[in-house]
C-alpha positions as CSV (number, residue, x, y, z in Angstrom):
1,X,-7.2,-86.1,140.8
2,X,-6.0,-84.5,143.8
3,X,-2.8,-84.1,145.7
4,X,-2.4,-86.0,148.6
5,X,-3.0,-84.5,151.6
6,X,0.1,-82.6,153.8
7,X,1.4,-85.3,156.0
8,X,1.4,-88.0,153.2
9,X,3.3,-85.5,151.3
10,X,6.1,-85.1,154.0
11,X,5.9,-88.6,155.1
12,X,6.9,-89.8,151.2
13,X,10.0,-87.5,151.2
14,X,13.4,-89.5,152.3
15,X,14.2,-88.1,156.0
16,X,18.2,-87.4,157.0
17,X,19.1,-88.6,160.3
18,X,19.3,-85.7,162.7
19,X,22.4,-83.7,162.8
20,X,24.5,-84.7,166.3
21,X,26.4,-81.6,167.8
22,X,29.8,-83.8,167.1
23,X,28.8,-84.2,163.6
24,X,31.8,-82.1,161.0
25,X,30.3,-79.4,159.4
26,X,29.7,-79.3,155.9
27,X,32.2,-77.4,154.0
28,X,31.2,-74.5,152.4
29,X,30.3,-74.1,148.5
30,X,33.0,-73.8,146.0
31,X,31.7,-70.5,145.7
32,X,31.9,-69.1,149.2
33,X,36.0,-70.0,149.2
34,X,36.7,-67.3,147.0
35,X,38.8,-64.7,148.1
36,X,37.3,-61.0,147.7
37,X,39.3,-58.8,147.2
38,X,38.3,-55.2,149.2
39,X,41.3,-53.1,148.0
40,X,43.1,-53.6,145.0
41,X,46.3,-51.0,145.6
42,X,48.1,-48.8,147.2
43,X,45.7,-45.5,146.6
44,X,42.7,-47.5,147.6
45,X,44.3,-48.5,150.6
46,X,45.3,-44.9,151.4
47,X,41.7,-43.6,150.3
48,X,40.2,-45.5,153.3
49,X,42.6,-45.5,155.9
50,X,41.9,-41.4,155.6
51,X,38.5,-41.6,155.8
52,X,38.3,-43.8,158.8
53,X,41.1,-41.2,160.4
54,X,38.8,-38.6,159.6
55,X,36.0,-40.4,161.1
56,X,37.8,-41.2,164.5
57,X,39.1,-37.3,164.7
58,X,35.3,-36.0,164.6
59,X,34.3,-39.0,166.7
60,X,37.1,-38.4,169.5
61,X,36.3,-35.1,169.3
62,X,32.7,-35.0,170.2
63,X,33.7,-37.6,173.1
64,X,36.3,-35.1,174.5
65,X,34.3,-32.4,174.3
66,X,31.2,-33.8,176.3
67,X,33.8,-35.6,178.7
68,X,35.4,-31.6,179.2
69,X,31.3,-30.6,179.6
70,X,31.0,-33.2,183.0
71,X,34.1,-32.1,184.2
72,X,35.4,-35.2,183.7
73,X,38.9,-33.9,182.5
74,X,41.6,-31.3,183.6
75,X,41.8,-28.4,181.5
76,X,45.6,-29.2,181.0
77,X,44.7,-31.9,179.4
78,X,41.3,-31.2,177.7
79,X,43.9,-28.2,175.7
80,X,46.9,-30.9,175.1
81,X,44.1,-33.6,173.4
82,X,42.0,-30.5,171.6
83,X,44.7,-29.4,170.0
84,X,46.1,-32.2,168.6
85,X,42.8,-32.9,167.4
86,X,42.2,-29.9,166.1
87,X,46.2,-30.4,164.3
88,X,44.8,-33.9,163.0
89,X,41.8,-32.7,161.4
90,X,43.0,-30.6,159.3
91,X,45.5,-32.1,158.6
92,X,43.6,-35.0,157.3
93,X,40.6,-32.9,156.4
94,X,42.9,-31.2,153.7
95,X,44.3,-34.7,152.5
96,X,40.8,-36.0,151.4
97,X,39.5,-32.9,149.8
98,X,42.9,-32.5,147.5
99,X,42.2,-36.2,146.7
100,X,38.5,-35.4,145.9
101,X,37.4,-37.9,148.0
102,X,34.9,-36.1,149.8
103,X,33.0,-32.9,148.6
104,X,33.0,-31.6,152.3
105,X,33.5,-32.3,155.8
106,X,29.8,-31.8,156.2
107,X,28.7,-33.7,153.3
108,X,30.9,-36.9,154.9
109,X,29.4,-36.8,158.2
110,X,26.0,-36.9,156.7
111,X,26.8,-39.4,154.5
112,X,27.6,-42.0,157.1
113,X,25.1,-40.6,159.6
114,X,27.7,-38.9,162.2
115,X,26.0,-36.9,164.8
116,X,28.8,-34.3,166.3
117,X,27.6,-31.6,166.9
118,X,29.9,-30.8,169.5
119,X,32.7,-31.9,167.0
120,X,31.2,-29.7,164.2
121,X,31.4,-26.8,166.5
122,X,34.8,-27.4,167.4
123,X,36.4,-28.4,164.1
124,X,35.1,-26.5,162.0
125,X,33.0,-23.5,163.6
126,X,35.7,-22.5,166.1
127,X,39.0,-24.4,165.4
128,X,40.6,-23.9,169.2
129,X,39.7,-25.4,172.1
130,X,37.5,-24.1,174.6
131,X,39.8,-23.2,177.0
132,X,41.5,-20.9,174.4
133,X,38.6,-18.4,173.8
């Protein structure tokens, strides 16, 4: 015996009556209320809130230094933001490798795909700004 064709097939399922657009929507599974948790103390917490300093430093960086390459900034300025970059980053680049929680700078920007090479120059080649040198 074979299966009946396609359409009797679909036609002998029950059909729901089209959803309206002022229809409630359906709540959620019990499972999908749980609450997940994405740090569980205080280290955790400090963990990643260093990392993601360390990622804004290199990525600030590499935005001021192709803003001072257009001339788009004084050199006043360009020195004042530098350095305190500069300050920052090491600052923070010392905190996460005492805490082990990256091998090296380098190895973190390849790890979550940072291309700076301006940055890379700056923080860690030369360490001044370019209106120093």
């Amino acid at each position: 015996m074979q299966p009946p064709p396609y359409d009797a097939a679909i036609q002998s399922q029950p059909s729901k009556p089209p959803r309206s657009k002022f229809d409630a929507p359906s709540p959620p599974p019990p499972s999908l209320k749980q609450e997940i948790k994405l740090i569980n103390n205080a280290a955790e917490r400090r963990k990643y809130e260093d990392l993601a300093d360390l990622y804004s430093i290199i990525k600030a960086t590499e935005h001021l230094e192709a803003a001072f390459a257009r001339d788009a900034v004084t050199q006043e300025d360009y020195t004042a933001a530098c350095s305190k970059l500069i300050s920052q980053f090491k600052s923070t680049e010392a905190a996460v490798l005492t805490a082990k929680t990256v091998a090296d700078t380098r190895a973190f920007m390849s790890e979550y795909h940072m291309d700076c090479p301006r940055a890379v120059e700056r923080l860690l080649r030369l360490g001044v700004p370019a209106t120093v040198i």
